[in-house]
C-alpha positions as a Markdown table, in Angstrom:
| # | Residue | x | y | z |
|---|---|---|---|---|
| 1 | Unk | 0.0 | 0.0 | 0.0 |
| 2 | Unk | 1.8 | 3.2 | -1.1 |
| 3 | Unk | -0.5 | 5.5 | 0.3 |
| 4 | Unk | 0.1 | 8.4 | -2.2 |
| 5 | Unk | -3.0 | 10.4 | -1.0 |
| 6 | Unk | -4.9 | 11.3 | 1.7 |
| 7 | Unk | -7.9 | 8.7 | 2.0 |
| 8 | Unk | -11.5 | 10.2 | 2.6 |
| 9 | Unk | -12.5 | 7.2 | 4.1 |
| 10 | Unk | -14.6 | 8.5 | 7.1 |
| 11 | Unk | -13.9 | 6.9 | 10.5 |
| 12 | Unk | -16.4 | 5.5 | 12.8 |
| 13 | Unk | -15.5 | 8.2 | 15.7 |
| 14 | Unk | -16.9 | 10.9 | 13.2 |
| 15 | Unk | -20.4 | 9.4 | 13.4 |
| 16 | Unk | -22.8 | 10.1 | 15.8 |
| 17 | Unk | -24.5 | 6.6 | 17.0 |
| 18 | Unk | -21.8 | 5.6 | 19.0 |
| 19 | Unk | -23.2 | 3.6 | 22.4 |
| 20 | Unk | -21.5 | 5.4 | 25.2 |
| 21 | Unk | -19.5 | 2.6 | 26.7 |
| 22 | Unk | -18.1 | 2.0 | 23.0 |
| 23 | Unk | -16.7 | 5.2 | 23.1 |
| 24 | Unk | -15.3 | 5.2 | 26.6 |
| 25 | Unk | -13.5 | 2.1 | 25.7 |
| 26 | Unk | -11.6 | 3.3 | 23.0 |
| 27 | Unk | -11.0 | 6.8 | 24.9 |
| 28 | Unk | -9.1 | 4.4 | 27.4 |
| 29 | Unk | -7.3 | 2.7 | 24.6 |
| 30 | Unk | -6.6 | 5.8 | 22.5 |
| 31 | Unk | -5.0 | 7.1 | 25.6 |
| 32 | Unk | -3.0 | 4.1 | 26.1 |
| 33 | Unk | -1.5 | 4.3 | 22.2 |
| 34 | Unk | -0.5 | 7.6 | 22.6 |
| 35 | Unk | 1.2 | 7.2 | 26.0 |
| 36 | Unk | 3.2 | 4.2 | 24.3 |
| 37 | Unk | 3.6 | 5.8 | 20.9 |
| 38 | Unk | 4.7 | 9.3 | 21.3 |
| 39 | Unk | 1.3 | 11.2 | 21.1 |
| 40 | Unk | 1.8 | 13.1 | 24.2 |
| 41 | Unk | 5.5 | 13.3 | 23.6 |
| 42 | Unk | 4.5 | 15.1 | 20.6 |
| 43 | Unk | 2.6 | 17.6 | 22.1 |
| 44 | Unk | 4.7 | 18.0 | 25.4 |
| 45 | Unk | 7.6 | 18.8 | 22.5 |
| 46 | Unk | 5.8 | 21.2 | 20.8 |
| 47 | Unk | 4.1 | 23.0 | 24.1 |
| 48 | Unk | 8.3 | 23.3 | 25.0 |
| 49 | Unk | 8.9 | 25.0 | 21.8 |
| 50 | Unk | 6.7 | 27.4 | 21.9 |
| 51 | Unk | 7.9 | 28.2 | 25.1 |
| 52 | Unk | 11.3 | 28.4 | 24.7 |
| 53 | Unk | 10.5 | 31.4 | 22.4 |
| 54 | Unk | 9.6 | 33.1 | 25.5 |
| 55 | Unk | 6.4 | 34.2 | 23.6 |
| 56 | Unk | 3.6 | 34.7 | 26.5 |
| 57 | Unk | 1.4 | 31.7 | 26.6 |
| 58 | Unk | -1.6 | 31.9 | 29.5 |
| 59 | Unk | -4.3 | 30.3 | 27.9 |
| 60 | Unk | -4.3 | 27.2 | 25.6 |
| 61 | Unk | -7.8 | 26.1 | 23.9 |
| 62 | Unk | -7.8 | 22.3 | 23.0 |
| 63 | Unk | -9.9 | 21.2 | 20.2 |
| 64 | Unk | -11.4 | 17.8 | 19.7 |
| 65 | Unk | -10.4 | 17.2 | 23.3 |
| 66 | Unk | -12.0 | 13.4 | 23.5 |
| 67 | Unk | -11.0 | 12.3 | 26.5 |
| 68 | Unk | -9.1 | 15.0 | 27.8 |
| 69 | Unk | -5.9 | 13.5 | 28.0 |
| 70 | Unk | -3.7 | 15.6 | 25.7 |
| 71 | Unk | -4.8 | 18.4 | 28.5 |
| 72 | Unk | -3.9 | 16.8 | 31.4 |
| 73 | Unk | -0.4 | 15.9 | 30.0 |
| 74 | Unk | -0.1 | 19.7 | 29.2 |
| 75 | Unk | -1.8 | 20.3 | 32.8 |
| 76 | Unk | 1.7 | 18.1 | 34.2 |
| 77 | Unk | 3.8 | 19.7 | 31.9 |
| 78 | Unk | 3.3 | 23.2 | 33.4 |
| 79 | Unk | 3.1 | 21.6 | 36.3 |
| 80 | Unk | 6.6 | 20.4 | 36.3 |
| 81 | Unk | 7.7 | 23.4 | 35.1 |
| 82 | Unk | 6.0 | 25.5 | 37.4 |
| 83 | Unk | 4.0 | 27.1 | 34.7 |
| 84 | Unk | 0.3 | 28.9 | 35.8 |
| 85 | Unk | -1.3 | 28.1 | 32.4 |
| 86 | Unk | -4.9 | 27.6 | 32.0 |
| 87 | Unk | -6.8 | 25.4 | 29.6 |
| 88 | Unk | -9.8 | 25.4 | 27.7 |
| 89 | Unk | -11.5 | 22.4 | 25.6 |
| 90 | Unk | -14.0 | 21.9 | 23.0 |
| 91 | Unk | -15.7 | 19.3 | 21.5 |
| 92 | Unk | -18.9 | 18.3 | 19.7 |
| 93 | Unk | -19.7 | 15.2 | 21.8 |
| 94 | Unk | -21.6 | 15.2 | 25.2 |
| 95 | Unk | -20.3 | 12.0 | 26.3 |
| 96 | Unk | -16.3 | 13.2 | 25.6 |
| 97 | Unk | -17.0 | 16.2 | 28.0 |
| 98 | Unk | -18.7 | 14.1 | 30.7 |
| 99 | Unk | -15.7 | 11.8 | 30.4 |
| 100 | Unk | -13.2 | 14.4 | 30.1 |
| 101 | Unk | -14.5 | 16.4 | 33.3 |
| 102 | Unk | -14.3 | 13.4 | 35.4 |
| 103 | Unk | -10.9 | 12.8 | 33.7 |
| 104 | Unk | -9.7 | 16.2 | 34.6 |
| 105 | Unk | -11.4 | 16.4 | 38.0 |
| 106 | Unk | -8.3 | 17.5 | 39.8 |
| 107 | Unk | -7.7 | 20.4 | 37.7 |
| 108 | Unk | -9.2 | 23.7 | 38.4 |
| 109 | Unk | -7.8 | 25.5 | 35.9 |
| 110 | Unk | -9.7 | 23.7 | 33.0 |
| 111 | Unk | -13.1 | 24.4 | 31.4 |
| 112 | Unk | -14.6 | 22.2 | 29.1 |
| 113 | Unk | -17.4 | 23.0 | 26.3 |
| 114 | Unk | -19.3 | 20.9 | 24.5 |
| 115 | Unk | -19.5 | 22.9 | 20.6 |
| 116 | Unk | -18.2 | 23.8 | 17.3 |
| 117 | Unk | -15.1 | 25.3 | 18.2 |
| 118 | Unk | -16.3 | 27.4 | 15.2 |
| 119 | Unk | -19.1 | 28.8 | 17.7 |
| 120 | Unk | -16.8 | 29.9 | 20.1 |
| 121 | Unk | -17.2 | 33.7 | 21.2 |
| 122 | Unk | -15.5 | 36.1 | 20.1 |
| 123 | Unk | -14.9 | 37.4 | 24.1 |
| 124 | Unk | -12.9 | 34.1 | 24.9 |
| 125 | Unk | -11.2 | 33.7 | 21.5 |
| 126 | Unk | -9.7 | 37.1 | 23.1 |
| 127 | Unk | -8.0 | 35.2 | 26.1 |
| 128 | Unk | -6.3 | 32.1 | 24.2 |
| 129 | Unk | -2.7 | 32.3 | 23.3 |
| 130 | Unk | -2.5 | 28.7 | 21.6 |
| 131 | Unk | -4.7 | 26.6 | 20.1 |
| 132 | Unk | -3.7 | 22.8 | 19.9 |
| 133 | Unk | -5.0 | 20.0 | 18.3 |
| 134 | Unk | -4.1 | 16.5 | 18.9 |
| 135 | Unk | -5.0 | 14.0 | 16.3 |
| 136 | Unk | -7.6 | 16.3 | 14.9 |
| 137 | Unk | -6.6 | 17.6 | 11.7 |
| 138 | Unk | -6.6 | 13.9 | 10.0 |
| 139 | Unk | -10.6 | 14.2 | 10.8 |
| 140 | Unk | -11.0 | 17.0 | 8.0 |
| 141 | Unk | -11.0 | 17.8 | 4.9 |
| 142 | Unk | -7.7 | 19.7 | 3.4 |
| 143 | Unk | -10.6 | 22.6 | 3.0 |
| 144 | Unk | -11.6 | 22.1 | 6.3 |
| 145 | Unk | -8.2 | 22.1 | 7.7 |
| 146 | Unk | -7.2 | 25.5 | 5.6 |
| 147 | Unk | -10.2 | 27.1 | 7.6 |
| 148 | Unk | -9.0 | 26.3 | 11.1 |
| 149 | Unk | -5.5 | 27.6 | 10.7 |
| 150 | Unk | -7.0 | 30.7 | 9.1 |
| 151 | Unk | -9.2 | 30.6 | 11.9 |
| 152 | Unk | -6.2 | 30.6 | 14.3 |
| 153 | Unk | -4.4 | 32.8 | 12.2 |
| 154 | Unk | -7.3 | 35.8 | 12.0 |
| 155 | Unk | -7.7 | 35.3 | 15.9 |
| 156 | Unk | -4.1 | 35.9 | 16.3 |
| 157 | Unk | -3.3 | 32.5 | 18.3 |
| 158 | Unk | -0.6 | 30.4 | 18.2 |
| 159 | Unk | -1.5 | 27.1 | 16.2 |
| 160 | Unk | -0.1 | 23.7 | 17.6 |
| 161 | Unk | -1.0 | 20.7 | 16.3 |
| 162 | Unk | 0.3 | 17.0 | 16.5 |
| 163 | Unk | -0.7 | 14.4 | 13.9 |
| 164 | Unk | -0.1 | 11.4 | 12.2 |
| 165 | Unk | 2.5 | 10.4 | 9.4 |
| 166 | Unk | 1.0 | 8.6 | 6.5 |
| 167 | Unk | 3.1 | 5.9 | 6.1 |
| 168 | Unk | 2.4 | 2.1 | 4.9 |
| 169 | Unk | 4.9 | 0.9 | 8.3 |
| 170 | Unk | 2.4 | 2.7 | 10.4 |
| 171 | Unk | -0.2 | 1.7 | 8.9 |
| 172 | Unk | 0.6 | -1.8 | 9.2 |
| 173 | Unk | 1.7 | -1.5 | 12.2 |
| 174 | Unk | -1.1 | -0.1 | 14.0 |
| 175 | Unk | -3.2 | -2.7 | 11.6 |
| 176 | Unk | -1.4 | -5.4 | 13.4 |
| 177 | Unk | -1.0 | -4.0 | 16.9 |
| 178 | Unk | -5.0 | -3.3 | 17.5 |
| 179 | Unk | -5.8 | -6.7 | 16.1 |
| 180 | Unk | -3.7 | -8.5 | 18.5 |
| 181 | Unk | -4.8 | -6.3 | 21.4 |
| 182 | Unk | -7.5 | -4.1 | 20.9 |
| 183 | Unk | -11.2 | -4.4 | 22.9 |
| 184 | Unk | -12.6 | -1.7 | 21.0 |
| 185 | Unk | -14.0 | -1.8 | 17.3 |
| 186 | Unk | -13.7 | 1.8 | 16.8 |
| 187 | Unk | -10.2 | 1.6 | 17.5 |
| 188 | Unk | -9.7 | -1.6 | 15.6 |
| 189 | Unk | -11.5 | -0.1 | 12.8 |
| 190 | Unk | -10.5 | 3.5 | 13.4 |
| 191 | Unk | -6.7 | 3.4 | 13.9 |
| 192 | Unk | -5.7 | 2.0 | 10.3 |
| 193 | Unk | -8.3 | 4.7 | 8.8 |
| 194 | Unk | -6.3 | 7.2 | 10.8 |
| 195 | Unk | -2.8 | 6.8 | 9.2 |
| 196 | Unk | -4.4 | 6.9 | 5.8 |
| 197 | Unk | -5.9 | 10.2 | 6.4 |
| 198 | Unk | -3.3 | 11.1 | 8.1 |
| 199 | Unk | -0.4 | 13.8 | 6.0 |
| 200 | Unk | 3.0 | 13.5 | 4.0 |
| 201 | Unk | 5.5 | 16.8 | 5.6 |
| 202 | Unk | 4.6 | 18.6 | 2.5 |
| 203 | Unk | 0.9 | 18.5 | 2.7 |
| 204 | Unk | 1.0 | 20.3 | 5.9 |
| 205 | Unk | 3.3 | 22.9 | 4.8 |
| 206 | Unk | 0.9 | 23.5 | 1.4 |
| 207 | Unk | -1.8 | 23.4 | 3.8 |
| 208 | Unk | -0.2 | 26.2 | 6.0 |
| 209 | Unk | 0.7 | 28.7 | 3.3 |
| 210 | Unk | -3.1 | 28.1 | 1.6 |
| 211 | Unk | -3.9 | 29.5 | 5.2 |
| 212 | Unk | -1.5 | 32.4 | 4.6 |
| 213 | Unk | 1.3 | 31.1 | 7.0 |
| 214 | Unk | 5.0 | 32.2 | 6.3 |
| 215 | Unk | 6.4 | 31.5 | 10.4 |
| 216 | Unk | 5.8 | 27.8 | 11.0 |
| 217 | Unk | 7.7 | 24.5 | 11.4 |
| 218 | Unk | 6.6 | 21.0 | 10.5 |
| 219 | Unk | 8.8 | 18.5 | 12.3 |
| 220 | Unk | 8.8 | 14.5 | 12.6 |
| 221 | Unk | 8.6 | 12.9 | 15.8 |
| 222 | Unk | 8.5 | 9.2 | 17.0 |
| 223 | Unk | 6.5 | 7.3 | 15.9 |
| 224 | Unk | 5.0 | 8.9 | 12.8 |
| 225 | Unk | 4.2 | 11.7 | 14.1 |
| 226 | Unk | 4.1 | 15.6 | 13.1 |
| 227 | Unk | 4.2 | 18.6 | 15.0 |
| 228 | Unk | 3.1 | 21.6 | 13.6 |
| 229 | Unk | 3.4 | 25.0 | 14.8 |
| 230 | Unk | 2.2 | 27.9 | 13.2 |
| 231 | Unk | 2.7 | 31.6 | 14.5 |
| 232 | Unk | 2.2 | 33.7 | 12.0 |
């Protein structure tokens, strides 16, 4: 499988008649996959980056939260760092944000919101310094994906995102890996679907300039992974 284009093949996680145990199982094993394959590396990377620039960063807005991991490893990051940073979420299912609150229960610098981060008001877009996505971007269309960063960009907000390498060892991999192991169909269905729609480096960067970026950085990072950062 070569892989030479993004696949439209929708994944099950996009629908919306998912039972809510079925998708609280593969929260749980979504978060296992990217504490064992550099998912939250990824974004702890990129979170450092930015910050190294000694830009200000106060207030990060997650989109497409699910579980609410990828906050809560940026809620230990700061931590560690002794950073007061506070964090915002969005997503368009109920039954993520009820997971993710219980998730993030010992964190009182969180709020969560169940929309289209495209509904957000104009008030709080005011606030947020970053804007991260974690495995989102593959979800959406090239079009689609031109409109968040220009949505980013035209709110003046940092743009980080972390996503996934298409790559026919990944996909195999991950093919191979939830078979063996996996309790959830939407992973075992989900996960293979991901790397296909997920980008070559120079997708991202054509993406980017569509969006009318000229400051940003597309690195690798294991395992087939790609952090983006986009300023400006």
């Amino acid at each position: 499988m070569l892989l030479k284009y993004r696949s439209t093949e929708k994944e099950y996680l996009d629908g919306n008649q998912i039972e809510t145990k079925d998708l609280y199982q593969n929260l749980i094993e979504l978060d296992v996959i990217n504490s064992r394959l550099g998912g939250y590396h990824a974004t702890r990377k990129g979170l450092a980056a930015i910050l190294k620039t000694e830009t200000p960063v106060r207030t990060v807005l997650d989109i497409g939260f699910g579980g609410g991991d990828a906050i809560k490893q940026m809620q230990k990051y700061a931590e560690q760092h002794g950073l007061n940073l506070f964090f915002y979420g969005v997503d368009l299912k109920d039954d993520c944000v009820q997971y993710a609150k219980k998730n993030l229960a010992a964190y009182n610098n969180t709020q969560l919101i169940c929309d289209d981060y495209r509904n957000i008001s104009a008030e709080l877009l005011q606030q947020i310094d970053v804007i991260h996505c974690s495995l989102f971007l593959h979800h959406l269309t090239d079009e689609e994906i031109v409109d968040l960063l220009k949505f980013g960009k035209s709110n003046h907000c940092i743009i980080l995102a972390n996503d996934l390498q298409r790559h026919w060892f990944a996909y195999y991999s991950i093919r191979w890996l939830t078979t063996l192991f996996s309790k959830s169909y939407l992973v075992r269905n989900d996960a293979p679907i991901s790397v296909k729609r997920g980008f070559k480096r120079n997708e991202l960067i054509s993406l980017l300039e569509k969006a009318g970026y000229t400051n940003y950085s597309v690195t690798w990072s294991w395992a087939f992974r790609y952090i983006l950062i986009a300023t400006e």
